[in-house]
Backbone bond lengths (Angstrom), bond angles and torsions (degrees), N, CA, C in turn:
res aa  C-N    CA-C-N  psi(-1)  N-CA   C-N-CA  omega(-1)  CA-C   N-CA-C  phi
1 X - - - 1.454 - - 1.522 111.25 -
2 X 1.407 108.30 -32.45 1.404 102.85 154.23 1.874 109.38 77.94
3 X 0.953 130.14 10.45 1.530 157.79 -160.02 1.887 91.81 -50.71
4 X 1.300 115.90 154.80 1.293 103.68 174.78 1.420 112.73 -99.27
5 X 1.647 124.20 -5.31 1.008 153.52 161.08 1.164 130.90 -121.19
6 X 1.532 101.89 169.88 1.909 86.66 -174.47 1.325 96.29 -110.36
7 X 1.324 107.06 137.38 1.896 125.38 179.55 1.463 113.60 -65.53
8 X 1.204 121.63 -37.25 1.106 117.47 153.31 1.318 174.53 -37.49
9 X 1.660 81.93 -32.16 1.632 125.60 164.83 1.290 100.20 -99.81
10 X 1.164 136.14 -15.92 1.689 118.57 -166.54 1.825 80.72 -91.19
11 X 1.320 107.50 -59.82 1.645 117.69 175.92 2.010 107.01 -20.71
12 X 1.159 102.47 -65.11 1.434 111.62 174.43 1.606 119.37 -53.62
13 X 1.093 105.97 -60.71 2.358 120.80 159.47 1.865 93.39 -32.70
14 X 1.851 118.47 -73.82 0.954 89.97 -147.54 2.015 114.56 -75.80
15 X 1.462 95.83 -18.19 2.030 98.97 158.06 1.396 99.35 -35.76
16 X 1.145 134.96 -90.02 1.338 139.18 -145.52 1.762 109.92 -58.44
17 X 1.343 101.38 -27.52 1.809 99.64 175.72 1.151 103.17 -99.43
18 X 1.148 145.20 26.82 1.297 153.51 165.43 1.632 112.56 -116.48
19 X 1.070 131.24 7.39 1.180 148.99 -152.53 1.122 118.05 15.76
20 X 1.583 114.33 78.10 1.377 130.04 179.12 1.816 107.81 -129.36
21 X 0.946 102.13 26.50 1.600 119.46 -170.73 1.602 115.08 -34.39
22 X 1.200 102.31 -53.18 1.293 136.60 -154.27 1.731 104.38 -67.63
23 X 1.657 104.82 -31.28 1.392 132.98 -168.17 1.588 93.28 -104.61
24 X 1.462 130.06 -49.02 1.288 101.88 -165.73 1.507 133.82 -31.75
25 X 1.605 105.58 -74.92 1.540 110.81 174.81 1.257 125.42 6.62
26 X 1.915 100.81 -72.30 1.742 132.38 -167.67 1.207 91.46 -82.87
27 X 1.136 139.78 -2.99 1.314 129.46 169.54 1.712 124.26 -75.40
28 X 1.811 81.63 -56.67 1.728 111.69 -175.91 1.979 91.21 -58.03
29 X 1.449 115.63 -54.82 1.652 112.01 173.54 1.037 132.95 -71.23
30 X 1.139 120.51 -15.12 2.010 116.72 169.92 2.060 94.59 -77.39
31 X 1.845 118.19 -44.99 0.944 89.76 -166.95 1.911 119.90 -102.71
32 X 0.993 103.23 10.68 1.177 121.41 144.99 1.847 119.72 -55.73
33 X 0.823 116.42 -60.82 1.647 129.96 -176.30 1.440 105.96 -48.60
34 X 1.906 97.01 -55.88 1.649 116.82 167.59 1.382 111.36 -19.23
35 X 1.275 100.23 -89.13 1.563 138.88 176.79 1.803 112.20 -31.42
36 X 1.347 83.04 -55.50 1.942 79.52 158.25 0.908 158.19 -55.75
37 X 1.175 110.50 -45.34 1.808 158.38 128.20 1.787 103.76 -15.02
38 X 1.462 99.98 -69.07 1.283 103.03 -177.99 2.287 103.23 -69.50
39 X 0.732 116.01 -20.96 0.949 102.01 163.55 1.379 153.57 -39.21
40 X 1.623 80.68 -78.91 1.729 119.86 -173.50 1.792 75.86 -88.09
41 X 1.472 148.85 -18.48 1.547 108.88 168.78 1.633 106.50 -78.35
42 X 1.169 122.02 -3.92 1.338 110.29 171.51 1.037 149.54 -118.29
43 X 1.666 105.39 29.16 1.053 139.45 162.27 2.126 98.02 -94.38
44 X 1.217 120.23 -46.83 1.065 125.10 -162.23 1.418 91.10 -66.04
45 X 1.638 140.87 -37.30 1.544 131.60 -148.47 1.638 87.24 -104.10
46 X 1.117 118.23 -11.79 1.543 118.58 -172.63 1.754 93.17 -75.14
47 X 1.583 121.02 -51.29 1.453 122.13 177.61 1.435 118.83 -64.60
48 X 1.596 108.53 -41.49 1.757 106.17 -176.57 1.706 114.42 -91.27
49 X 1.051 110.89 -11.78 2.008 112.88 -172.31 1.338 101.20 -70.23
50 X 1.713 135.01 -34.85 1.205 122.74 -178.62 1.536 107.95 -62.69
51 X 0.831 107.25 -23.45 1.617 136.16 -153.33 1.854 117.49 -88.29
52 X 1.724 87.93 -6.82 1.438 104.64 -171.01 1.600 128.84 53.17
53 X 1.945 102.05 20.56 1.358 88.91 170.41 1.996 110.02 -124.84
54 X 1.433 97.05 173.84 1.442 86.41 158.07 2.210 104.85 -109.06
55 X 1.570 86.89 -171.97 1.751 89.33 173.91 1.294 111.57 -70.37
56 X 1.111 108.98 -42.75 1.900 87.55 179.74 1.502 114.25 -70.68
57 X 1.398 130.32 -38.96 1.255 119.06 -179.06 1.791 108.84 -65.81
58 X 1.247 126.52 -27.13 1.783 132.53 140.05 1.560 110.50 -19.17
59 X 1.635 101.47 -75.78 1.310 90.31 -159.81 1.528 108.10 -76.29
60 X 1.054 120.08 -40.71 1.596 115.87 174.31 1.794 118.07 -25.69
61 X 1.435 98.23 -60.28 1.284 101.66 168.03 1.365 128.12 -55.17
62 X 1.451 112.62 -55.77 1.609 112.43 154.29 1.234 119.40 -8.62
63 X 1.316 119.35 -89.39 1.644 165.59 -163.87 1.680 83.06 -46.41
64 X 1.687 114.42 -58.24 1.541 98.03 -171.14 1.553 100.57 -79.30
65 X 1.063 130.44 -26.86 1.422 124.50 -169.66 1.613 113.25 -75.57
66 X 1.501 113.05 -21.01 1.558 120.86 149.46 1.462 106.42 -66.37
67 X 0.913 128.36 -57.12 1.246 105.60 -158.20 1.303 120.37 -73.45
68 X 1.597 111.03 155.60 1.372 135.09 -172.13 1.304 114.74 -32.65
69 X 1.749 128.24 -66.69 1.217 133.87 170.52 1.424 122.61 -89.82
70 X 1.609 117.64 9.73 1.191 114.94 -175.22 1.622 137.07 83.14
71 X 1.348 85.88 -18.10 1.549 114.54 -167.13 2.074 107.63 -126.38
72 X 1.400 98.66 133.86 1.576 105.30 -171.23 1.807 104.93 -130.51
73 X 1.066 119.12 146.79 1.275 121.54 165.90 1.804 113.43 -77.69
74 X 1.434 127.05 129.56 1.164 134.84 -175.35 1.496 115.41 -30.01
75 X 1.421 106.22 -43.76 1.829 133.81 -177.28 1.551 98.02 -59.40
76 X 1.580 126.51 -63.03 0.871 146.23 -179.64 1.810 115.55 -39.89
77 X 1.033 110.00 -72.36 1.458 151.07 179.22 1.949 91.11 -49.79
78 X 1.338 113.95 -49.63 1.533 109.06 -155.49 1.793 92.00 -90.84
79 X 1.203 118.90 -34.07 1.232 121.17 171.13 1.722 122.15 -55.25
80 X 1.731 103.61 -59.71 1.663 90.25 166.73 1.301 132.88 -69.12
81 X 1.702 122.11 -7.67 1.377 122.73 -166.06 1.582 79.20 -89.28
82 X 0.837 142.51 -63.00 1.819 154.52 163.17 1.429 87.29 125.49
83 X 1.574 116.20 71.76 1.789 120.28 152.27 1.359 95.96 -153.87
84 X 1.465 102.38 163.42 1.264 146.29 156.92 1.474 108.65 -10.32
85 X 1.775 122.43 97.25 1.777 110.48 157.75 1.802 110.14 -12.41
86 X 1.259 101.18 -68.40 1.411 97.47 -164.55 1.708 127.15 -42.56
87 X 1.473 108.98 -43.43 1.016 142.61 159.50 1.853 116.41 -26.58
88 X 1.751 107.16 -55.67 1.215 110.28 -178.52 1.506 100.43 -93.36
89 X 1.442 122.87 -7.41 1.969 114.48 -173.26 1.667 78.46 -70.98
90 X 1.569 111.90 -52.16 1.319 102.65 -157.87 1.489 116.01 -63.86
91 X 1.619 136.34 -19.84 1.095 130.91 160.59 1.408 124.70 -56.54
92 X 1.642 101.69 -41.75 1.290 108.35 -171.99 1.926 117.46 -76.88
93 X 1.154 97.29 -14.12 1.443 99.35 178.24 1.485 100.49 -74.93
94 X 1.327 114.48 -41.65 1.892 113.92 -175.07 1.245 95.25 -58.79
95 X 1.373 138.40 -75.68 1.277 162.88 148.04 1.859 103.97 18.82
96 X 1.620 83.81 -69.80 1.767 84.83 -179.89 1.975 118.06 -74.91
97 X 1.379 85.83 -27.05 1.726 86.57 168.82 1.562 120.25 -60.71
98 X 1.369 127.69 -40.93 0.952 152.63 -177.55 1.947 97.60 -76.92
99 X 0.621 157.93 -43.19 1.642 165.15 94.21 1.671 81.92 163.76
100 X 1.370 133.18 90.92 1.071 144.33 -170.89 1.572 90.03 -138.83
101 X 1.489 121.12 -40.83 1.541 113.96 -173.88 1.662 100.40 -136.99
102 X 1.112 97.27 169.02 1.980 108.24 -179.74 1.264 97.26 -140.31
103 X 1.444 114.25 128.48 1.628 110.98 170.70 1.532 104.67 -69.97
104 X 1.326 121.21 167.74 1.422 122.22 172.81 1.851 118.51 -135.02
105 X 1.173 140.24 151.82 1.728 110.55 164.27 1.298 103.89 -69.54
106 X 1.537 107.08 138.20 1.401 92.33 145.19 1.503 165.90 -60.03
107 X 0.993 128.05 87.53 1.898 131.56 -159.78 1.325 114.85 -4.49
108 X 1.592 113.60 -26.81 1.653 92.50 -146.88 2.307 84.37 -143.29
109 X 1.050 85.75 3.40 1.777 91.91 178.87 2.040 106.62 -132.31
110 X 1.456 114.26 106.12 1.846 86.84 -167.23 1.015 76.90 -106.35
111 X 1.373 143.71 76.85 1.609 150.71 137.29 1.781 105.75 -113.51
112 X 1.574 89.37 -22.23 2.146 81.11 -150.24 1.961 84.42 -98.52
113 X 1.106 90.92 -168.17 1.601 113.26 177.24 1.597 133.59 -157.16
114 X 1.191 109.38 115.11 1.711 108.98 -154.70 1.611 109.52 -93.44
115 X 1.415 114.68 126.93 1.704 127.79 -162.71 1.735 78.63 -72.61
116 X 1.404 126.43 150.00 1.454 128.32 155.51 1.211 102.03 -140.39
117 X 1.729 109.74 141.15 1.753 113.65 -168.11 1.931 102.32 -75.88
118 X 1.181 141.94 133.54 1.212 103.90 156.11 1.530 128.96 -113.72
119 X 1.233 128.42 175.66 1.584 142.81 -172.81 1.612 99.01 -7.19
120 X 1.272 110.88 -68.40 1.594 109.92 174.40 1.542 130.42 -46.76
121 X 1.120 82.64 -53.58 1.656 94.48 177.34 1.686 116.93 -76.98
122 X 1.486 123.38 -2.81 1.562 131.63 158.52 1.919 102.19 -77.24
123 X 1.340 100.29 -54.91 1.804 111.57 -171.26 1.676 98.99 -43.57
124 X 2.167 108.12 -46.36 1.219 80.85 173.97 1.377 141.25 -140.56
125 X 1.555 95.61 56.55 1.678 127.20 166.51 1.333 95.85 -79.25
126 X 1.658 126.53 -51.80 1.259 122.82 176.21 1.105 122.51 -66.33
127 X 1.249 144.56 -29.39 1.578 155.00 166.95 1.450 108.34 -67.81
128 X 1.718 121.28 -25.03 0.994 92.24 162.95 1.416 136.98 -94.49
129 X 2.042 99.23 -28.33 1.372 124.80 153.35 1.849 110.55 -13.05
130 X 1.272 114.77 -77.89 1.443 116.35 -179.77 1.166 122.75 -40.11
131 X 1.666 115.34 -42.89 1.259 119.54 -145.77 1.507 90.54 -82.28
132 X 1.298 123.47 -44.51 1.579 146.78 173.49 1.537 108.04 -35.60
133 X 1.722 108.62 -63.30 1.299 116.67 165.58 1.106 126.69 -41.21
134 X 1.377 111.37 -73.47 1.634 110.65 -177.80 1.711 105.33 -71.18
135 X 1.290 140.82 -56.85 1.385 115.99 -178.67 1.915 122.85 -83.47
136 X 1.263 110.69 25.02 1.794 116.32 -173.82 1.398 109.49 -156.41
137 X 1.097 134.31 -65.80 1.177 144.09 171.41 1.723 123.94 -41.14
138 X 1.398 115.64 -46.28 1.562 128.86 -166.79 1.356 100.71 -100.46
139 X 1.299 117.23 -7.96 1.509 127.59 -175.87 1.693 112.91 -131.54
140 X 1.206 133.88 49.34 1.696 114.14 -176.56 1.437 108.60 -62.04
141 X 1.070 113.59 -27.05 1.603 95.91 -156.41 1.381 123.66 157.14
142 X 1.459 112.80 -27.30 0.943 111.66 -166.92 1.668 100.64 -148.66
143 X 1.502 123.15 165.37 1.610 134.65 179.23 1.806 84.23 -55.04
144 X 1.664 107.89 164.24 1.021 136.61 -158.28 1.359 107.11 -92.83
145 X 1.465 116.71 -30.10 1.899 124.63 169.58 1.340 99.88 -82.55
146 X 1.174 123.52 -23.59 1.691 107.88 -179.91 1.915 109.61 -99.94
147 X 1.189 110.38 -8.42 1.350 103.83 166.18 1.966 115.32 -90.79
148 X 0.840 103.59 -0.58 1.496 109.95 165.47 1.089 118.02 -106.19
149 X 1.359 124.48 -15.00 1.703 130.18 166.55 1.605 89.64 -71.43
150 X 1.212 128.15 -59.31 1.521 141.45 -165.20 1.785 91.98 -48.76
151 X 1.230 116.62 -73.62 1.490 121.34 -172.67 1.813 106.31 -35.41
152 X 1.073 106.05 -61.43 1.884 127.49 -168.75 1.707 90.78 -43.93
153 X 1.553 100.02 -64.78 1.923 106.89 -160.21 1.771 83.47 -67.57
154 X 0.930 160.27 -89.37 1.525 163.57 -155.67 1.798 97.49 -38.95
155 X 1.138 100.55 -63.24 1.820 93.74 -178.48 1.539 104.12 -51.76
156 X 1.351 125.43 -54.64 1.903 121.49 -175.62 1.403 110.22 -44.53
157 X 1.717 96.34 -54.69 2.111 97.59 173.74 1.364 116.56 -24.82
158 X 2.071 98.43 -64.19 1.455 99.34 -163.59 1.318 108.51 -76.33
159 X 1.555 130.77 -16.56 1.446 124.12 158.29 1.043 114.04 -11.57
160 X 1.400 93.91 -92.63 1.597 128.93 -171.17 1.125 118.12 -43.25
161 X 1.705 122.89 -35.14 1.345 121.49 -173.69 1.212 90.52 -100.26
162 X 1.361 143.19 58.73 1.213 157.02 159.37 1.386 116.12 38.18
163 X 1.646 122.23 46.64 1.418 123.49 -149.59 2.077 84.52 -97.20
164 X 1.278 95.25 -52.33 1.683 92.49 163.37 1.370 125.76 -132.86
165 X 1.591 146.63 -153.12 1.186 136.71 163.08 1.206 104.75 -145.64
166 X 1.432 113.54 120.91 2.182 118.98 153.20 1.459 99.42 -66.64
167 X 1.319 93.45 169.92 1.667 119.24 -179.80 1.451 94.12 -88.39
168 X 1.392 139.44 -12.25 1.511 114.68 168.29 1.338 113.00 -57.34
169 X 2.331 113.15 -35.22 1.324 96.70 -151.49 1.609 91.70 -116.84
170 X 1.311 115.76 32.10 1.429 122.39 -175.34 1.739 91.99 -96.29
171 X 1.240 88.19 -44.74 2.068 90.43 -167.49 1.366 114.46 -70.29
């Protein structure tokens, strides 16, 4: 967009002459973050859309392609991505249409049902993995000391907003 200024900061100027002072800051950083977000997701759908995926149906696959047996319970699966069951049925139905995954019963639960990645859908978690790497991953955006400052301040956020917990702030 190429802006000759940044909208963001004027956004923040006009908070403060509006007498919202108090709010600018958290303003200028929730929509800043936004803005980022929208970014770096569109660099990410620019690498996976040829590719016929989105990021969550990515990480899903990931997530099974980490895991040990390949295979996750729905409960499981919706808990580490941190969304909504519904959220991953609805991945996993694209997922299984696409024959990337096969639901399975589970062995040891005959109520539940275990997502498993298969052969295809590893060939292209990894095909996309790379592509991610070399054009998203090895490059976000920014020098390499300031994208780990970025990680640190983003991990405290989700601290705090109780997304996970360390044992500093457990004890």
């Amino acid at each position: 967009m190429d802006l000759p200024f940044d909208p963001v900061e004027e956004a923040r100027r006009h908070w403060r002459e509006h007498g919202w002072a108090e709010a600018a800051d958290g303003m200028a950083a929730v929509t800043s973050v936004m803005r980022a977000h929208q970014l770096m997701q569109a660099r990410v759908d620019e690498v996976l859309r040829p590719l016929g995926l989105t990021f969550a149906r990515y990480e899903l696959l990931m997530l099974l392609h980490f895991s040990s047996s390949g295979a996750l319970p729905v409960t499981k699966a919706s808990r580490r991505l941190q969304v909504h069951p519904t959220s991953v049925t609805n991945a996993v139905d694209r997922l299984e249409a696409a024959a990337l995954v096969v639901r399975r019963p589970h062995p040891t639960d005959g109520r539940g049902t275990l997502i498993a990645i298969t052969a295809a859908g590893r060939r292209l978690a990894l095909t996309c993995t790379a592509r991610l790497n070399d054009e998203v991953f090895s490059r976000p955006g920014l020098p390499p000391d300031q994208v780990e400052v970025l990680v640190e301040v983003v991990a405290d956020l989700r601290e705090r907003a109780g997304d996970f917990r360390t044992a500093e702030r457990a004890g």
